[in-house]
C-alpha positions as CSV (number, residue, x, y, z in Angstrom):
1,X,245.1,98.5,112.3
2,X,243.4,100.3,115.0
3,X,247.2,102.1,116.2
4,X,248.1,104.9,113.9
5,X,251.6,104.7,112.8
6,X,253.7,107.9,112.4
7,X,255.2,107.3,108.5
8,X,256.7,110.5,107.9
9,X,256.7,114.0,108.5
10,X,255.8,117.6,106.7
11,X,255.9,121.2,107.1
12,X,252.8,122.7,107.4
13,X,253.0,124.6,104.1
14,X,253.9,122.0,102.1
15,X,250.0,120.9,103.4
16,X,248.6,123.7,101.4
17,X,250.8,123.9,98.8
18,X,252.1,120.4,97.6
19,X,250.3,117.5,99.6
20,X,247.3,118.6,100.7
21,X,244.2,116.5,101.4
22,X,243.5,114.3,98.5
23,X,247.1,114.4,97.5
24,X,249.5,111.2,96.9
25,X,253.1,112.1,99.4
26,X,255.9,110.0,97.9
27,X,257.8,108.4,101.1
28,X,260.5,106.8,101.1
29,X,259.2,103.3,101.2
30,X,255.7,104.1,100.7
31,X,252.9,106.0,98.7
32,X,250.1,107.5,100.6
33,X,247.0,109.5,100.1
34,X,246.1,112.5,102.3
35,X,242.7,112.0,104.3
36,X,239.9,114.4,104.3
37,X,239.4,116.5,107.0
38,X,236.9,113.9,108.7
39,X,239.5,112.1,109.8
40,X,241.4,115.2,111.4
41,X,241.4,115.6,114.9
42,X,240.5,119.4,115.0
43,X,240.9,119.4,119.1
44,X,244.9,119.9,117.9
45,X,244.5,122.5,115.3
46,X,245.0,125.6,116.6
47,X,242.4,128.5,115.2
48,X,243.6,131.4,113.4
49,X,242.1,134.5,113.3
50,X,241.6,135.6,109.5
51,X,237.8,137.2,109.0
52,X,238.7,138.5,105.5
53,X,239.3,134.7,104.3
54,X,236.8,133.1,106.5
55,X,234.2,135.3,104.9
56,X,235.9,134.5,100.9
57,X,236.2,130.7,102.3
58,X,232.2,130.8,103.3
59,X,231.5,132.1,99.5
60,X,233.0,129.2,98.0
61,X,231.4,126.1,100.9
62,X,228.7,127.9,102.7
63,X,228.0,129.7,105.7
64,X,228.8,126.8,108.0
65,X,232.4,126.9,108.0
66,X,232.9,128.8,111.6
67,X,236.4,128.9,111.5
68,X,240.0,128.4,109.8
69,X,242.6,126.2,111.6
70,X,246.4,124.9,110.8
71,X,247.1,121.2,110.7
72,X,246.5,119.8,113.8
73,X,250.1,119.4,115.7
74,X,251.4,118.8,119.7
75,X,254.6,119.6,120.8
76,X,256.9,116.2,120.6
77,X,259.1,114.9,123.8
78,X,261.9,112.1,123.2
79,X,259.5,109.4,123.6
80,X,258.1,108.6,120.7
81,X,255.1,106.3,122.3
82,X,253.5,109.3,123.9
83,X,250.6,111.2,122.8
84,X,252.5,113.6,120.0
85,X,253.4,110.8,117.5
86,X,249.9,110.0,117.2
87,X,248.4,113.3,116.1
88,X,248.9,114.7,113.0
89,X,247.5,114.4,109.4
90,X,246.2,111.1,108.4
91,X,246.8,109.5,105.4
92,X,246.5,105.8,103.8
93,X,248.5,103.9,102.1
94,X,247.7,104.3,97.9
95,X,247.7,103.0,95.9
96,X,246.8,99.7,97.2
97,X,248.5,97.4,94.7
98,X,251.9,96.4,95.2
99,X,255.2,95.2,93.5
100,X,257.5,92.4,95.2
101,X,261.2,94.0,94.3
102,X,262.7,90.3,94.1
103,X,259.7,88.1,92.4
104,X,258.0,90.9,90.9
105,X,254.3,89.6,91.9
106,X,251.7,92.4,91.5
107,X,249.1,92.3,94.2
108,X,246.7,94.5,97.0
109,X,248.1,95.1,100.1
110,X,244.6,93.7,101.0
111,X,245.3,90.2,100.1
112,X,247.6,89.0,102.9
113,X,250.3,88.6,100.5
114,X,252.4,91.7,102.2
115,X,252.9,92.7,105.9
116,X,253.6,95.8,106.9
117,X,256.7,96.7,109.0
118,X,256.9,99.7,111.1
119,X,259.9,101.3,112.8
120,X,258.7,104.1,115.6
121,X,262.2,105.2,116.0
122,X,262.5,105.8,112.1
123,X,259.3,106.3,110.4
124,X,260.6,106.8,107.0
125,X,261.7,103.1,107.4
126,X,258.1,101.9,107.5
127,X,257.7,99.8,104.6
128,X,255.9,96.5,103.4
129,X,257.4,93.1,102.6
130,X,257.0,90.2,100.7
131,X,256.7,86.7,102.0
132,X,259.5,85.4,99.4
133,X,262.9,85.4,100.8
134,X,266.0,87.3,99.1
135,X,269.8,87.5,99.6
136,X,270.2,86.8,103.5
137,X,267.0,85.2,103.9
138,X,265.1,88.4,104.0
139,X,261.7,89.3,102.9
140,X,262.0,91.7,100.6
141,X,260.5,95.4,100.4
142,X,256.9,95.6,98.3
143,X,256.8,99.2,96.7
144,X,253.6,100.8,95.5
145,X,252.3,100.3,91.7
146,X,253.8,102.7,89.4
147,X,250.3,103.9,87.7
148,X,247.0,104.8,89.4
149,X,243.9,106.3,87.3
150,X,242.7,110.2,87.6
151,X,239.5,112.1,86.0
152,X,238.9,115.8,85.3
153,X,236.5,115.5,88.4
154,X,238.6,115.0,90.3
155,X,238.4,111.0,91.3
156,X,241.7,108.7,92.1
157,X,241.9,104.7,91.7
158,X,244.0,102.0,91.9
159,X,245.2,100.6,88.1
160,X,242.6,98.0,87.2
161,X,245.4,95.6,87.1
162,X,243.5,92.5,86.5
163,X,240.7,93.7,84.2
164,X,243.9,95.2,82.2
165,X,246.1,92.0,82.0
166,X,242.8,90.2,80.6
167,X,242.1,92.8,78.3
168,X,238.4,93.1,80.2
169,X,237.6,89.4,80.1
170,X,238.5,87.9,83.4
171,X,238.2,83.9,83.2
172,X,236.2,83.1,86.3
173,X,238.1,79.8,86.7
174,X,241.6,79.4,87.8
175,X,243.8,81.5,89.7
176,X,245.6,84.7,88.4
177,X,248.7,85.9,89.8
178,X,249.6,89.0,88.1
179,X,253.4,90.0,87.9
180,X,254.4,93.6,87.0
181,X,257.9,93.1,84.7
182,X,260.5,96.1,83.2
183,X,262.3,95.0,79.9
184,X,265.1,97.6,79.2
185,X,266.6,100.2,81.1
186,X,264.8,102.9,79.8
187,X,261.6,102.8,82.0
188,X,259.1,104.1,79.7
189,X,255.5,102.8,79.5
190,X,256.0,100.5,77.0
191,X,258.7,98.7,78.4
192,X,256.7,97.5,81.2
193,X,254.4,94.4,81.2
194,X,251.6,93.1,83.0
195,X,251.7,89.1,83.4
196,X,249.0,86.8,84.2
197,X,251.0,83.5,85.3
198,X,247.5,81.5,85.5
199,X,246.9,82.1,82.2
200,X,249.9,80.8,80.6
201,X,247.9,78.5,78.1
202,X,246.2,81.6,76.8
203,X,248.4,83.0,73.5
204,X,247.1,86.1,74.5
205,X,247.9,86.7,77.8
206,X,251.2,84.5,78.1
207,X,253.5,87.4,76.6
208,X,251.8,89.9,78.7
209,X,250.3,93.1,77.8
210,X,252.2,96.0,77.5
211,X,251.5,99.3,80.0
212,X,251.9,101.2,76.6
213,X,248.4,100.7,75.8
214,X,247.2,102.4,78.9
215,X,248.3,105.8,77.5
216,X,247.3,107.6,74.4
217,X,244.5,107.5,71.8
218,X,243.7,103.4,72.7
219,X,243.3,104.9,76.6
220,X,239.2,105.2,76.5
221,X,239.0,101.7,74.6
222,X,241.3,99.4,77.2
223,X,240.4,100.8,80.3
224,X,236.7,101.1,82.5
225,X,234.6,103.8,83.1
226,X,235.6,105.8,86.2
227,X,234.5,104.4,89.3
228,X,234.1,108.0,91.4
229,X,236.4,106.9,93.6
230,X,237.9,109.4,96.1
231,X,240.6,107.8,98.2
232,X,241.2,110.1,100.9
233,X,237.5,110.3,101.9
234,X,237.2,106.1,101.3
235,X,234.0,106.5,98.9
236,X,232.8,106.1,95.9
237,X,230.4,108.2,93.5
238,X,229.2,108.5,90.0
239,X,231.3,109.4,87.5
240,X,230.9,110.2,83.1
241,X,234.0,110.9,83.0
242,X,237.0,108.8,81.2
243,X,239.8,108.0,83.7
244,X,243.6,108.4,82.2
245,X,246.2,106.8,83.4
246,X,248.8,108.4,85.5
247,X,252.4,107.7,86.7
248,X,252.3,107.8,90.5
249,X,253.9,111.2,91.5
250,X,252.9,112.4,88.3
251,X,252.9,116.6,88.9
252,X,249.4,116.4,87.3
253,X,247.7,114.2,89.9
254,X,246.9,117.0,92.6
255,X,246.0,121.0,92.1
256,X,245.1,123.1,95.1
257,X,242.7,125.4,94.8
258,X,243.4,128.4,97.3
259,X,242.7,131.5,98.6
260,X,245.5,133.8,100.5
261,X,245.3,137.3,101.7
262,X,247.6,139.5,103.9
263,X,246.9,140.2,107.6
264,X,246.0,143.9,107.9
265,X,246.0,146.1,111.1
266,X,243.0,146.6,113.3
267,X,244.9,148.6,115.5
268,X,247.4,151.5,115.9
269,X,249.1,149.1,118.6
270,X,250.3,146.2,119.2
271,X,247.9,145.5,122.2
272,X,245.0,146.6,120.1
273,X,245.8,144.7,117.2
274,X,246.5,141.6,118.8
275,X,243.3,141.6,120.8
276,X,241.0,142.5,117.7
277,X,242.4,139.6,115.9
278,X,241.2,137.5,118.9
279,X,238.4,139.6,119.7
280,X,235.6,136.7,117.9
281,X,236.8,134.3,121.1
282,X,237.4,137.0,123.6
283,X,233.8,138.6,123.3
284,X,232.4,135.9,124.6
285,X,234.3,136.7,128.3
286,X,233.7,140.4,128.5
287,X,230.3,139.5,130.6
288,X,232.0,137.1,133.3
289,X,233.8,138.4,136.5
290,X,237.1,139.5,135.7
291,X,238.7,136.0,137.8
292,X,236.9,133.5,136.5
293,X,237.4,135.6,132.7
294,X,241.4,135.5,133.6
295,X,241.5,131.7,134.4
296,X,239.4,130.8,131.4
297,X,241.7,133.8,129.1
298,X,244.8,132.1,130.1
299,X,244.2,128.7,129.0
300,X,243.6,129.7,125.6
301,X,245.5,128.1,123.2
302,X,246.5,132.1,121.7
303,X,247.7,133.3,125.0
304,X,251.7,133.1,124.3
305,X,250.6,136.2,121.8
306,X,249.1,138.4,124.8
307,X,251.4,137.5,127.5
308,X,253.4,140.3,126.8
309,X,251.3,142.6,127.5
310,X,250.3,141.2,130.9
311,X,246.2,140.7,131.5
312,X,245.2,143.7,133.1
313,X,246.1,145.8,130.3
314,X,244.6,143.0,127.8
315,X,241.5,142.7,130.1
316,X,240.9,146.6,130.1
317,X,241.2,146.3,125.8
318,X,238.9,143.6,125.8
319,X,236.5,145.9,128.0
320,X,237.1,148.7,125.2
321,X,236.6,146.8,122.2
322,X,233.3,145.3,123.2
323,X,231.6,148.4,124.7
324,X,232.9,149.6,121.1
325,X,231.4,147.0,119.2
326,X,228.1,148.1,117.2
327,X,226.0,145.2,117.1
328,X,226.7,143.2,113.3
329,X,223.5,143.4,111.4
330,X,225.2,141.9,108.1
331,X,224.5,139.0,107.1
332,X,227.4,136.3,105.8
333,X,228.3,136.6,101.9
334,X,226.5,134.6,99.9
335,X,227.0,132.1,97.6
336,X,226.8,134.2,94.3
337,X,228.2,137.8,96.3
338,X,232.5,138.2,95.7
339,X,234.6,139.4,98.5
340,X,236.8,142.3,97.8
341,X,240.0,141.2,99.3
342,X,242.3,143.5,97.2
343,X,240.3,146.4,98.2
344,X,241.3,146.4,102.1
345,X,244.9,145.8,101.5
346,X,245.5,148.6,99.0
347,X,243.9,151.0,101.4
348,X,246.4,149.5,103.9
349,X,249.5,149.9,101.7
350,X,248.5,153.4,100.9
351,X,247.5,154.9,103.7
352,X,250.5,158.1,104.5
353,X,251.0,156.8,108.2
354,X,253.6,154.0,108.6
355,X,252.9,151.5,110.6
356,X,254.4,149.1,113.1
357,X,253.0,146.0,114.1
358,X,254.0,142.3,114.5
359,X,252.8,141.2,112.0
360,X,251.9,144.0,109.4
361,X,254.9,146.9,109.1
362,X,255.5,149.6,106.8
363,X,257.5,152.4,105.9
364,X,257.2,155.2,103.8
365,X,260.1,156.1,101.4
366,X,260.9,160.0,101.7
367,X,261.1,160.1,97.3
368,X,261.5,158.4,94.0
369,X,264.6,158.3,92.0
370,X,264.4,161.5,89.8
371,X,263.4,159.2,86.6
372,X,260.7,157.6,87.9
373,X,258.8,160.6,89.2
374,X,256.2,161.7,86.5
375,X,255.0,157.3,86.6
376,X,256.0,156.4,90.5
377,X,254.0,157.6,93.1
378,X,255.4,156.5,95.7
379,X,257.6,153.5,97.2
380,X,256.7,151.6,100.6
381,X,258.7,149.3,102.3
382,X,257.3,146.4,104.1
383,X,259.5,145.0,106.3
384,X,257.4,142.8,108.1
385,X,253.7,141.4,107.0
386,X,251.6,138.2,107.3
387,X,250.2,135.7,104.6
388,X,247.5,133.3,105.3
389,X,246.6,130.4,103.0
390,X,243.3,128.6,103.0
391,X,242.8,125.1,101.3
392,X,239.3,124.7,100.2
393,X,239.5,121.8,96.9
394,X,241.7,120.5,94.8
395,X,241.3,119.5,90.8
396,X,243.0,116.7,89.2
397,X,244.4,116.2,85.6
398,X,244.0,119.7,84.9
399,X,245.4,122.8,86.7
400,X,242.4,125.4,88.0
401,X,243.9,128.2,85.9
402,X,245.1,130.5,89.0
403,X,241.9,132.5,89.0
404,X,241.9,133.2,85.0
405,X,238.9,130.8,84.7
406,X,236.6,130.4,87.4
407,X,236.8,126.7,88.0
408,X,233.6,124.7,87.3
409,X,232.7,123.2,90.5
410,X,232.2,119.9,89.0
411,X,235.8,119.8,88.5
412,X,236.9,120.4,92.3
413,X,237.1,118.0,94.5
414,X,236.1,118.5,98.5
415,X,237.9,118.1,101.6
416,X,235.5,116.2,103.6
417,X,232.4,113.7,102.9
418,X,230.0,116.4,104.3
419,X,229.9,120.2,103.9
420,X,232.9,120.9,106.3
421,X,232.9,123.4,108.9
422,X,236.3,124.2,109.1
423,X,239.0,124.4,106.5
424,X,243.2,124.0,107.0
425,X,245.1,126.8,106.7
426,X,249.3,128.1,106.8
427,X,250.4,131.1,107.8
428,X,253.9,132.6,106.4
429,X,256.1,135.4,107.4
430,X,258.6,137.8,104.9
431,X,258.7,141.0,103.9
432,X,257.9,143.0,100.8
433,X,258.5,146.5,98.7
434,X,255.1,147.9,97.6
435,X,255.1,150.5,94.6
436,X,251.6,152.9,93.9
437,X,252.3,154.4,90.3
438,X,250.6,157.8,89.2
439,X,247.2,157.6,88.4
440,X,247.1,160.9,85.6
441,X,250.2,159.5,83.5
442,X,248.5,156.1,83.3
443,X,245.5,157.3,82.5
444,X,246.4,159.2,79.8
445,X,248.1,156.4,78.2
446,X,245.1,153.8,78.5
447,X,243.1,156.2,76.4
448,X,246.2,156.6,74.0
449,X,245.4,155.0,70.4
450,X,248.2,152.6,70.3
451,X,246.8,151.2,73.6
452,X,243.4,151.0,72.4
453,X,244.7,148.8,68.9
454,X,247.2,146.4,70.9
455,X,244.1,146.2,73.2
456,X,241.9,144.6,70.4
457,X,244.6,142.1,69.5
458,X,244.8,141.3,73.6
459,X,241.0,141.0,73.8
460,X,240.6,139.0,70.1
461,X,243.4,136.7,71.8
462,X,241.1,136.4,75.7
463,X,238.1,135.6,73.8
464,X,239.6,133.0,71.3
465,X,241.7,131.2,74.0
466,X,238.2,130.7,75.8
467,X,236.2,129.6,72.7
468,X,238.7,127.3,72.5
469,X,238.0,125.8,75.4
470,X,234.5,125.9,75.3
471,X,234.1,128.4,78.4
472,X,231.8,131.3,78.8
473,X,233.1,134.7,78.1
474,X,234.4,136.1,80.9
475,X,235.7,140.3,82.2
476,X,238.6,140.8,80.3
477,X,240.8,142.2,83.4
478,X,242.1,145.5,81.3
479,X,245.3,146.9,80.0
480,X,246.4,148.5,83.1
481,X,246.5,144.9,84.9
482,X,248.6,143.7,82.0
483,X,250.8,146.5,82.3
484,X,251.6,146.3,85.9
485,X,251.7,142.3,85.8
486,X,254.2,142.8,82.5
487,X,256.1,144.9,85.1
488,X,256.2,143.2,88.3
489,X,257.5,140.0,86.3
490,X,260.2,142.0,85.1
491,X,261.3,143.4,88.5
492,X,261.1,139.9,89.9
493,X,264.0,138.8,87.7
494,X,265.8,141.7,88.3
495,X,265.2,141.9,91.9
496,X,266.5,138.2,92.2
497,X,269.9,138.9,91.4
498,X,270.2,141.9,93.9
499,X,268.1,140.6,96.7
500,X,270.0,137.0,97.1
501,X,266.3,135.0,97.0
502,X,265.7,133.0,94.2
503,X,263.5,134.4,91.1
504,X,260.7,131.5,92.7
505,X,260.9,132.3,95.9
506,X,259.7,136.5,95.0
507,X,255.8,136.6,95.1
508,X,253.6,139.1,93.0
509,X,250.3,140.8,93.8
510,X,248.9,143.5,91.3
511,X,246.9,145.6,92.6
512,X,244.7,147.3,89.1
513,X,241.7,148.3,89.2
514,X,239.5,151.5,87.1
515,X,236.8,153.2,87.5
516,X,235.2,155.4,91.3
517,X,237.8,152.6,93.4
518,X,240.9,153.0,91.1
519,X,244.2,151.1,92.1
520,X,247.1,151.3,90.4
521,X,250.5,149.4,92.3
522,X,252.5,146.4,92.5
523,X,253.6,144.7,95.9
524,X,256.5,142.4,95.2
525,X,257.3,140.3,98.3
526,X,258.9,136.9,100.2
527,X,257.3,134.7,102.9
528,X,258.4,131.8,105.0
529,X,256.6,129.8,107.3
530,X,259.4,130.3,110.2
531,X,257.8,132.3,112.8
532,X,260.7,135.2,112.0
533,X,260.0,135.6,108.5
534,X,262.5,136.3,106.0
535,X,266.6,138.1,105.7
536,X,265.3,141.7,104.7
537,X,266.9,141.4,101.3
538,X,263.9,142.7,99.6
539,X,263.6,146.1,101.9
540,X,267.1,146.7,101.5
541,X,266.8,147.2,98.1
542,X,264.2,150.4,98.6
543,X,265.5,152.1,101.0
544,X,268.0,154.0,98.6
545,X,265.2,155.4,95.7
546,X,268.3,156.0,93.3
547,X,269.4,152.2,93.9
548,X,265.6,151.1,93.1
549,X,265.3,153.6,90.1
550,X,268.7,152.1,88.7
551,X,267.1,148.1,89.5
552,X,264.1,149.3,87.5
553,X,265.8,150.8,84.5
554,X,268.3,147.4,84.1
555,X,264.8,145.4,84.6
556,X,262.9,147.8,81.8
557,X,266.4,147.3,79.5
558,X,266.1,143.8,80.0
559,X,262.6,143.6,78.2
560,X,263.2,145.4,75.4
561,X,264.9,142.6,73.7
562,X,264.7,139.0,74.5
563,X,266.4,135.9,72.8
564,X,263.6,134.3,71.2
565,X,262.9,137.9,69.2
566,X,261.3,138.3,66.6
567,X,259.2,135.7,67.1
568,X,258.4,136.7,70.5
569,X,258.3,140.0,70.2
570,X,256.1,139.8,66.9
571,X,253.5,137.1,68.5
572,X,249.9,137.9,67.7
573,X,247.4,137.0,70.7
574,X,244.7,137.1,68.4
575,X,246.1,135.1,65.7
576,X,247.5,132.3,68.1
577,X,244.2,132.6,70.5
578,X,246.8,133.3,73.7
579,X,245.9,135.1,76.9
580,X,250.0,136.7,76.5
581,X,251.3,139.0,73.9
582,X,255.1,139.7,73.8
583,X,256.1,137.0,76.6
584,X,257.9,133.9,76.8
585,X,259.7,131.3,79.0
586,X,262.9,133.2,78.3
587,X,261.7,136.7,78.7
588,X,258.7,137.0,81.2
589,X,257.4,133.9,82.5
590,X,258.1,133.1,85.8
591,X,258.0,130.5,88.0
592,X,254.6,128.9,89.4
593,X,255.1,130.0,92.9
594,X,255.5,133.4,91.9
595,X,252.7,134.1,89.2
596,X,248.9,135.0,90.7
597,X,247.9,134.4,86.8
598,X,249.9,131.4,85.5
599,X,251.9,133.7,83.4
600,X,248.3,135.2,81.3
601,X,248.2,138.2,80.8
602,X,251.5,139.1,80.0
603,X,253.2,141.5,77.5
604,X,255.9,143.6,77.3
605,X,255.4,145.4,74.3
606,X,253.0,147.8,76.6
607,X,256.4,148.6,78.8
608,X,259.0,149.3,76.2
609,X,259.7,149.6,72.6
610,X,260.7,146.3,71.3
611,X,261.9,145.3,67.8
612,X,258.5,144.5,66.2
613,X,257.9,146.7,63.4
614,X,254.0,145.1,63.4
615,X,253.1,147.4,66.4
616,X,251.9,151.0,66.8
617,X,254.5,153.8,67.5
618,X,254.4,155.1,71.1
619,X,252.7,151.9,72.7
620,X,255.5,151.6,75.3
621,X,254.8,153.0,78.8
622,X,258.3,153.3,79.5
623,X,259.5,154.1,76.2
């Protein structure tokens, strides 16, 4: 159809995070596939201002992406035939094969056996039909086929329903009308058959065959090679790799791969840190007369954020900032150069002069509770600060590793059918505590013996997790990074119960790092994508240092024994090839949304004694 129809609606994180491009979006009535970014209409996505990403997006696509932008969106009015229902994210319906709820025939949408029925008033009540009659004389609802095929590379397909049902030998006479029927209650694979009705002579086929022998062992022998298909960019490609077959929603069908930094000051004001963050668009009207500048200025789709400040005092910044300006002799990152994106921020966190700004505010805690002294540095609140997420790929089958393994680029999947020259992006509000822990104390105990031999078992355990898997040894991140990841997992359990968020909602990001640059600090914090950010639960809890120190010692109690010990507490990384060492679900893990690791690199044997008798006396930091 040439009209798009509006089919449903979703927040503009959830397009980063959870249904991005390439990803199925389970609808009530329907099962669609996220397009790539050709099909966008940019004009509607508004730019945001991010050069720290745009320059770690550029490493990872090229240097033609010119920009990052958020899902393209128009205000709506109460008519919904006017211009705003018909921009958003595309999608298409997948899979394409469908499932009459009354008959149970199994067939494309494509073969004019199902129309599709749209409701503008109630888009989640768009839905296809059959043309047999039910209960009423209605045509009943068609839902999408429960299985669809997925590769390692990243490739999605339809089921090959009829190549299936004929166990690879399709009869080229007669016509075959495939129905899709449950036996049982229970759902499971095997309980589901694929019919052939035109082969009902055939002994074979006339019982059906049963979905069970699309999963498993027998999966490479009863199904075809992959076909390369990507369905959100409508093409096809070559493929070595053996599809699987996957239950459509499956958790396992769609991982983004992402990058996401915090928005840091450029500016000890609001007016000059609002205009820097525009300054790549604003340059450009510097050299025109200050009316015709104004007009142009004013249109701009990032006006609402310099009203405020009324445009002679934004025009006179702009003036400032370019006469300023040293000409930018450096050339883009390249493909094989990485961007230091914790480096900025930690010099942000720590730097002794509190800031406030819209979007990035801190505050300096006056001391640390008395116990934490000789290890704690110092604590700094953050009541307000900025995230931005950028979507550039997406794996299937298997997850990227959170940054762990540095994804094979075979194995990601791209946003667009050509190199793309923009990529979609989120930005969230909240708030955070940040914590910068002594660097002499912390030293000394890196260098400490005990460190050193649990340090052989954590390496023996890095390197054997990766042989295993047939990947090339890579930097093993160090014993201070599994100390302070060990600890900030263990705070956001703790923190959880105080702050009233949820132990998911509470982000991580460990900032550990030796040598000249050293870094040594945790910032623990929330973000939402409302345009207010978050309740302040998480500040509250720093701004008494004896209230903090008290929340740390319960969280520090809490790891020394956990209810899986002593297996937990006695696991060998070495022995069992794992990237953890004392962890577990029940004592460390946390929740996907809150881990930058995936829960690696994880053990709390390096905060506090535990009750392994296997390990060296005086490992714990905290002891």
């Amino acid at each position: 159809m040439n009209d798009p129809i509006r089919v449903g609606e979703l927040r503009t994180s959830q397009l980063l995070h959870t249904f991005g491009i390439g990803a199925l979006v389970d609808l009530p009535n329907l099962s669609v596939v996220v397009r790539g970014l050709d099909a966008w209409k940019s004009a509607h996505a508004a730019p945001l201002q991010e050069d720290r990403l745009l320059d770690a997006v550029r490493r990872k696509l090229g240097p033609q992406v010119k920009e990052l932008r958020s899902p393209p969106w128009v205000p709506s009015t109460a008519n919904v035939f006017d211009e705003w229902a018909k921009i958003g994210v595309p999608v298409s319906a997948f899979p394409r094969w469908l499932r009459c709820t009354k008959c149970h025939r199994l067939s494309s949408a494509d073969s004019g056996a199902f129309d599709l029925i749209s409701t503008p008033y109630s888009p989640d009540r768009t839905r296809y039909v059959h043309g047999c009659r039910g209960e009423g004389n209605k045509r009943p609802a068609a839902v999408p086929a429960r299985f669809v095929m997925a590769c390692e590379a990243g490739h999605l397909d339809d089921f090959p329903w009829v190549y299936f049902a004929h166990r690879g030998q399709v009869p080229d006479t007669g016509e075959h009308t495939l129905k899709l029927v449950e036996q049982g209650t229970t759902g499971e694979a095997a309980s589901v058959l694929v019919i052939c009705e035109g082969c009902g002579d055939d002994p074979k086929q006339s019982g059906g065959r049963s979905m069970g022998e699309a999963f498993g062992p027998e999966n490479a022998v009863n199904l075809p090679r992959c076909r390369g298909r990507h369905p959100h960019l409508a093409a096809f490609g070559n493929c070595d790799q053996e599809p699987r077959t996957m239950v459509l929603g499956a958790t396992n069908s769609w991982f983004p791969t992402q990058m996401r930094v915090f928005s840091l000051p450029q500016g000890d004001t609001a007016l000059k840190d609002t205009v820097a963050g525009h300054m790549n668009t604003l340059k450009a009207m510097a050299a025109l007369p200050k009316e015709i500048a104004e007009h142009a200025i004013r249109q701009m789709i990032f006006w609402a954020d310099l009203d405020e400040f009324g445009f002679e005092a934004v025009w006179a910044e702009i003036q400032a900032q370019t006469a300023d300006t040293e000409p930018d002799d450096t050339a883009a990152p390249s493909q094989d150069e990485e961007v230091d994106l914790a480096g900025p921020e930690w010099e942000a966190f720590t730097q002794p002069k509190d800031m406030d700004l819209p979007d990035f505010t801190t505050k300096h805690v006056g001391r640390v509770a008395r116990n934490h002294r000789e290890r704690l540095a110092e604590v700094v609140l953050v009541p307000r600060l900025r995230v931005v997420s950028a979507l550039y790929g997406f794996t299937r089958v298997d997850a990227p590793e959170f940054d762990v393994v540095t994804t094979d680029d075979n194995r990601i999947a791209p946003l667009s059918a050509k190199a793309p020259e923009w990529v979609p992006c989120a930005e969230q509000r909240g708030e955070g505590i940040f914590l910068r822990f002594a660097e002499e104390p912390l030293t000394a105990w890196e260098t400490s013996p005990a460190v050193k031999e649990r340090e052989k078992q954590l390496i023996g355990g890095h390197e054997r997790w990766r042989q295993a898997r047939n990947l090339p040894p890579a930097d093993w991140p160090g014993m201070r990074y599994v100390l302070l990841h060990s600890l900030a997992h263990c705070l956001i359990r703790e923190l959880s119960l105080e702050a009233g968020y949820s132990a998911s909602g509470i982000a991580e990001k460990v900032y550990a790092r030796g040598g000249s640059d050293r870094m040594a600090g945790i910032l623990l914090y929330t973000a939402a994508p409302d345009s207010e950010g978050t309740l302040g639960g998480l500040v509250a809890l720093g701004t008494d240092p004896d209230r903090l120190g008290l929340l740390i010692d319960h969280a520090l109690d809490a790891a020394r024994l956990c209810s899986s010990d002593p297996l937990c507490a006695e696991h060998d990384p070495d022995d069992h090839a794992r990237l953890h060492g004392a962890a577990c679900h029940v004592c460390l893990f946390a929740a996907e949304t809150s881990c930058e690791r995936n829960n690696h690199y994880l053990d709390r044997a390096l905060l506090v004694d535990t009750i392994s008798q296997d390990l060296p006396a005086g490992l714990g930091y905290f002891r």
